[in-house]
Backbone as numpy.savetxt, mean C-alpha at the origin, in Angstrom:
# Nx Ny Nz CAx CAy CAz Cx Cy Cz
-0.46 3.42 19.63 0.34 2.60 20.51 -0.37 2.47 21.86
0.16 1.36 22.76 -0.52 1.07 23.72 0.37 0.45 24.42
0.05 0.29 25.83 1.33 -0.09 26.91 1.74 -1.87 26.31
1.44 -2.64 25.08 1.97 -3.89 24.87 2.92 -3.45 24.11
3.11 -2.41 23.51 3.47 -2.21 22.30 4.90 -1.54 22.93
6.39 -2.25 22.19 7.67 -1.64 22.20 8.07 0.02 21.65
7.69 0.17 20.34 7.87 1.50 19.48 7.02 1.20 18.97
6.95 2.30 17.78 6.56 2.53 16.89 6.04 1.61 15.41
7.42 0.47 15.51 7.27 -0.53 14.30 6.76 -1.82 14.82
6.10 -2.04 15.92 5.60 -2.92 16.62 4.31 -3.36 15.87
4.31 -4.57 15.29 2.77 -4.85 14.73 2.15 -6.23 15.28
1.17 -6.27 15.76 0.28 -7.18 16.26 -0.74 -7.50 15.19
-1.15 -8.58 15.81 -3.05 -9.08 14.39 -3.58 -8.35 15.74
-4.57 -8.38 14.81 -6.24 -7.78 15.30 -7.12 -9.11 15.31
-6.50 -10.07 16.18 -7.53 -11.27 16.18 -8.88 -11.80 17.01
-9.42 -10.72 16.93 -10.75 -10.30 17.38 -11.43 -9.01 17.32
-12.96 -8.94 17.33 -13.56 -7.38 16.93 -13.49 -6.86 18.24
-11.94 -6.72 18.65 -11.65 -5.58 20.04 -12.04 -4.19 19.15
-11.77 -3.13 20.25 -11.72 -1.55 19.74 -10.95 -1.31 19.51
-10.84 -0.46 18.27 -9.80 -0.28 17.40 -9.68 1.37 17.25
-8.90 1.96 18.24 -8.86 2.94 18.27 -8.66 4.00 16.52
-8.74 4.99 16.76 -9.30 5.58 15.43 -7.89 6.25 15.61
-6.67 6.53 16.00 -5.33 6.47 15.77 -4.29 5.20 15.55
-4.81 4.17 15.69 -4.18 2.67 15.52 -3.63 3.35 13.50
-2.59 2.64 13.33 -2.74 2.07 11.71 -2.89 1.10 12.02
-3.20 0.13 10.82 -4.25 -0.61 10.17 -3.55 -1.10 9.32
-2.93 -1.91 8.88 -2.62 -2.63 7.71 -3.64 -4.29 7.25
-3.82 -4.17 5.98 -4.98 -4.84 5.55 -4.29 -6.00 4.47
-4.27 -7.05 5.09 -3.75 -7.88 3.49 -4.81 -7.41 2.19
-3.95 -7.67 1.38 -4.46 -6.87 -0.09 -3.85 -8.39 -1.13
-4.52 -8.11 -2.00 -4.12 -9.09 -3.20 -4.05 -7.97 -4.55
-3.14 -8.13 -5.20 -3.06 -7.12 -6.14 -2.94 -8.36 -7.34
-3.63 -7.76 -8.79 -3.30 -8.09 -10.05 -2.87 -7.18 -10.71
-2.05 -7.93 -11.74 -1.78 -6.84 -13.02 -2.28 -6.82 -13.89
-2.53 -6.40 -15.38 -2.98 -6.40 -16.09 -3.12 -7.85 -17.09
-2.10 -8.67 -16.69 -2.02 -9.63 -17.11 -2.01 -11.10 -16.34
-2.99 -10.80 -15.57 -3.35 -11.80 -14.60 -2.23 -11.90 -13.60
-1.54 -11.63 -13.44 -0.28 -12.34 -12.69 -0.85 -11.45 -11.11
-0.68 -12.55 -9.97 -1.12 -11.90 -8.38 -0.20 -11.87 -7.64
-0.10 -10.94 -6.92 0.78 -10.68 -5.90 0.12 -10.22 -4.60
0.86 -10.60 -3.43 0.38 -10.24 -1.92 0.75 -8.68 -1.27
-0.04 -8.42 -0.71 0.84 -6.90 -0.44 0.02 -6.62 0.87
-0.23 -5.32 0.84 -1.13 -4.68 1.81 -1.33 -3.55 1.87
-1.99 -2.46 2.47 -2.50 -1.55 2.27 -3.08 -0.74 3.83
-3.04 0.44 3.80 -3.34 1.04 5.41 -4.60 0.93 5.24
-5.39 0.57 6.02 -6.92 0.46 5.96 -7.25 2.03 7.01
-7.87 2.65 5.72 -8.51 4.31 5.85 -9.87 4.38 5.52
-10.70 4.98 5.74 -11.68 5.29 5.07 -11.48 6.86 3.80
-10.45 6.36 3.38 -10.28 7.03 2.20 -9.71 6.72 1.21
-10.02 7.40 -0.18 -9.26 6.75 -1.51 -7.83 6.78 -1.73
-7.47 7.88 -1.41 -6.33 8.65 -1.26 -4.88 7.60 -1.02
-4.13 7.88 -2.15 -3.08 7.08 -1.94 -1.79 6.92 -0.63
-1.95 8.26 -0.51 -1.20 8.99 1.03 -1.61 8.19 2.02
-2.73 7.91 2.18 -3.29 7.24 3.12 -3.20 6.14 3.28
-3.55 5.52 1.85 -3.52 3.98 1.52 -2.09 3.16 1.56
-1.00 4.15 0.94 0.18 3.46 0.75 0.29 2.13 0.58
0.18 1.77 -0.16 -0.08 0.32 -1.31 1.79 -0.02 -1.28
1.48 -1.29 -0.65 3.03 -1.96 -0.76 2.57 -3.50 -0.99
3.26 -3.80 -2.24 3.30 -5.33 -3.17 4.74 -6.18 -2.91
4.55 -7.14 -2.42 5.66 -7.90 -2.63 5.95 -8.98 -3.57
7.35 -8.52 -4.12 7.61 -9.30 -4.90 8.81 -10.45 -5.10
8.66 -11.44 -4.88 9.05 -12.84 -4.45 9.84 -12.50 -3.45
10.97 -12.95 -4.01 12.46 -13.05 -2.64 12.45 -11.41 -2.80
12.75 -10.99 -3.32 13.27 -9.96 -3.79 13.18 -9.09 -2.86
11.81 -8.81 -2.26 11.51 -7.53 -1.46 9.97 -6.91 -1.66
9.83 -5.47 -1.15 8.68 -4.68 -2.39 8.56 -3.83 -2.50
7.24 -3.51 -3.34 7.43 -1.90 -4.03 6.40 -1.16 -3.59
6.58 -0.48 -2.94 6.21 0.91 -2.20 5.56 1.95 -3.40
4.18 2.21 -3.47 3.59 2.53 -4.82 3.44 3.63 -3.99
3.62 4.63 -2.87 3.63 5.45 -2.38 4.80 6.19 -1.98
5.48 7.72 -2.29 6.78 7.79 -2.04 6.84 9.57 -1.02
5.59 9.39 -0.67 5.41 10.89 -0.26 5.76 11.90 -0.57
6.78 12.72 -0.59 7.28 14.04 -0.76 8.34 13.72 -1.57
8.95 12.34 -1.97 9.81 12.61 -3.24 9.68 11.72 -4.30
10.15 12.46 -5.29 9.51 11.62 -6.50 10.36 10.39 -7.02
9.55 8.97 -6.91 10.23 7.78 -6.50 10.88 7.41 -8.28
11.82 6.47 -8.25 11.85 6.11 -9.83 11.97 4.72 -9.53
11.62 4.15 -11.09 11.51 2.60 -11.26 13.08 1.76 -10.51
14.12 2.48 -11.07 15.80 2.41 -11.52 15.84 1.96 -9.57
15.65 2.68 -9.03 16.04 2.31 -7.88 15.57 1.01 -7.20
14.39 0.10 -7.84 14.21 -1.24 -7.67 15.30 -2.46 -8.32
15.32 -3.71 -7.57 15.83 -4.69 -8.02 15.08 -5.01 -9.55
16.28 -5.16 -10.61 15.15 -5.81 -12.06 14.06 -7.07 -11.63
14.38 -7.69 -11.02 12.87 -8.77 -10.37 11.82 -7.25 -10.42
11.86 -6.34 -9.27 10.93 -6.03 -8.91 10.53 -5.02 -9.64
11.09 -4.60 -11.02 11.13 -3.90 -11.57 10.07 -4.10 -12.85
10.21 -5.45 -12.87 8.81 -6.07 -13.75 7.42 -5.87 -13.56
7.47 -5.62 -12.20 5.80 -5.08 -11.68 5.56 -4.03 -12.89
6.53 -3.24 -13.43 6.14 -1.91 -14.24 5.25 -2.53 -15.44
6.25 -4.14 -15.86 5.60 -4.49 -17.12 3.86 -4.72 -17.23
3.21 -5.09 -15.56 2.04 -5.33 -15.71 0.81 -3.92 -15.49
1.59 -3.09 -15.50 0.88 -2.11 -15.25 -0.48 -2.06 -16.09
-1.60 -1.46 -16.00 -1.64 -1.02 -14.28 -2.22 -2.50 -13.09
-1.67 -1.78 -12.17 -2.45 -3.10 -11.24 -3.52 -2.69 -10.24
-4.62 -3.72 -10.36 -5.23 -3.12 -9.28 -5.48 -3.81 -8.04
-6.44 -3.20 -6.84 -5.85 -4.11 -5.84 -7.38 -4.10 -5.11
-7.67 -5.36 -4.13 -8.56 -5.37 -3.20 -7.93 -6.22 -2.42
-8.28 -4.75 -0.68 -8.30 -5.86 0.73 -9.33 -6.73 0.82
-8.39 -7.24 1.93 -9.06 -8.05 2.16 -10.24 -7.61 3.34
-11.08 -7.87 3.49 -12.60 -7.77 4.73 -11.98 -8.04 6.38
-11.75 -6.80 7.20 -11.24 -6.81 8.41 -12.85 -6.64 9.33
-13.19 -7.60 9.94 -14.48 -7.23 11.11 -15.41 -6.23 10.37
-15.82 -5.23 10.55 -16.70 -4.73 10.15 -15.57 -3.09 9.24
-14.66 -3.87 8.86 -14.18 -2.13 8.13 -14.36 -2.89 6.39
-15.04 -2.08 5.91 -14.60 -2.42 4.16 -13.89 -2.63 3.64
-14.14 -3.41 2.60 -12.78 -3.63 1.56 -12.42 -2.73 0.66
-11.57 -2.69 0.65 -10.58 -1.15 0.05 -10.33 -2.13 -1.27
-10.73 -0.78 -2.68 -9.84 -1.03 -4.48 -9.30 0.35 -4.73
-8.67 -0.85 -5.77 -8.35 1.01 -6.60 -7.25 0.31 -8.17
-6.66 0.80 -8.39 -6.30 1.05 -9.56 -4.90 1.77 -9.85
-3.50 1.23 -9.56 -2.38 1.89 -9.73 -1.47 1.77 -10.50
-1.58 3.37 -11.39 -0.93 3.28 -12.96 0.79 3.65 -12.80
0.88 3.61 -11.48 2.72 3.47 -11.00 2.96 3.87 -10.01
4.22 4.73 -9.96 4.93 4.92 -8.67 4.27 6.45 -7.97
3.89 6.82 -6.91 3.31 8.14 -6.90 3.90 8.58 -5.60
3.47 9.87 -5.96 4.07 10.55 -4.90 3.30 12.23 -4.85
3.88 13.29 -3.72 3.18 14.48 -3.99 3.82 15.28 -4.79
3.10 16.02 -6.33 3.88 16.53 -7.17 4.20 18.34 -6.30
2.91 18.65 -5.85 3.16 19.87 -4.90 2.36 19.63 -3.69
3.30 19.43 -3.03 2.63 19.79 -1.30 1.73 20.82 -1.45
1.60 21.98 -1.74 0.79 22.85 -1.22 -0.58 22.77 -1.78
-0.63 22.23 -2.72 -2.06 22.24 -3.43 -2.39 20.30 -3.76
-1.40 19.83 -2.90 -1.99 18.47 -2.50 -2.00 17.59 -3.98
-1.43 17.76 -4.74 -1.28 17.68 -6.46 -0.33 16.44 -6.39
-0.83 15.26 -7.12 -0.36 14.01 -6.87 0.52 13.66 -8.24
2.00 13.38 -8.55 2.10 12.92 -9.56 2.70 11.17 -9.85
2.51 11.07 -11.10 2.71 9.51 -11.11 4.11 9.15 -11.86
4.89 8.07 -11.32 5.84 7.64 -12.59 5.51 6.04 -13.27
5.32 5.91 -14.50 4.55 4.63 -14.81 5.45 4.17 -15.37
């Protein structure tokens, strides 16, 4: 944050290669597919890491809303989405690439469902597909 900025949920573009402090988040348009061609828009925290924690991969899906493929510390289920958005399950898996921000890379990967941490202490990731 910075003196333009209201709170916390305040998001601006980055419409120029200003400095980008190395505490800023970062959100990256992303294009995700499923397995069956079908694309969706989303986005993704732009990290220099693979790590889903980090990445938190969120897809939107039409009117509906979206799905949060990241659930941190509790373990997320399909049931609690709208049936629209609940179809994302049918294309599983999906994978995703950002899009190219100034000089930061484009972020992939590959997500076989809903995840979250299976144990905090040993950093142990589990999935619901």
């Amino acid at each position: 944050m910075d003196d333009t900025v209201r709170n916390e949920l305040t998001v601006r573009p980055v419409s120029s290669r200003e400095v980008i402090e190395a505490d800023f988040q970062i959100i990256v348009r992303t294009v995700f597919e499923g397995q069956d061609g079908s694309r969706y828009v989303g986005y993704v925290y732009w990290r220099a890491s693979d790590h889903l924690g980090d990445l938190q991969p969120v897809v939107f899906v039409g009117a509906a809303g979206c799905v949060t493929f990241w659930s941190g510390m509790l373990e997320p289920a399909w049931s609690a989405y709208p049936l629209e958005m609940q179809a994302l399950r049918l294309v599983l898996p999906v994978s995703f690439t950002s899009e190219v921000l100034f000089e930061m890379a484009s972020i992939s990967g590959v997500l076989e469902g809903l995840y979250y941490f299976k144990n905090i202490e040993d950093g142990s990731v589990g999935v619901v597909a």
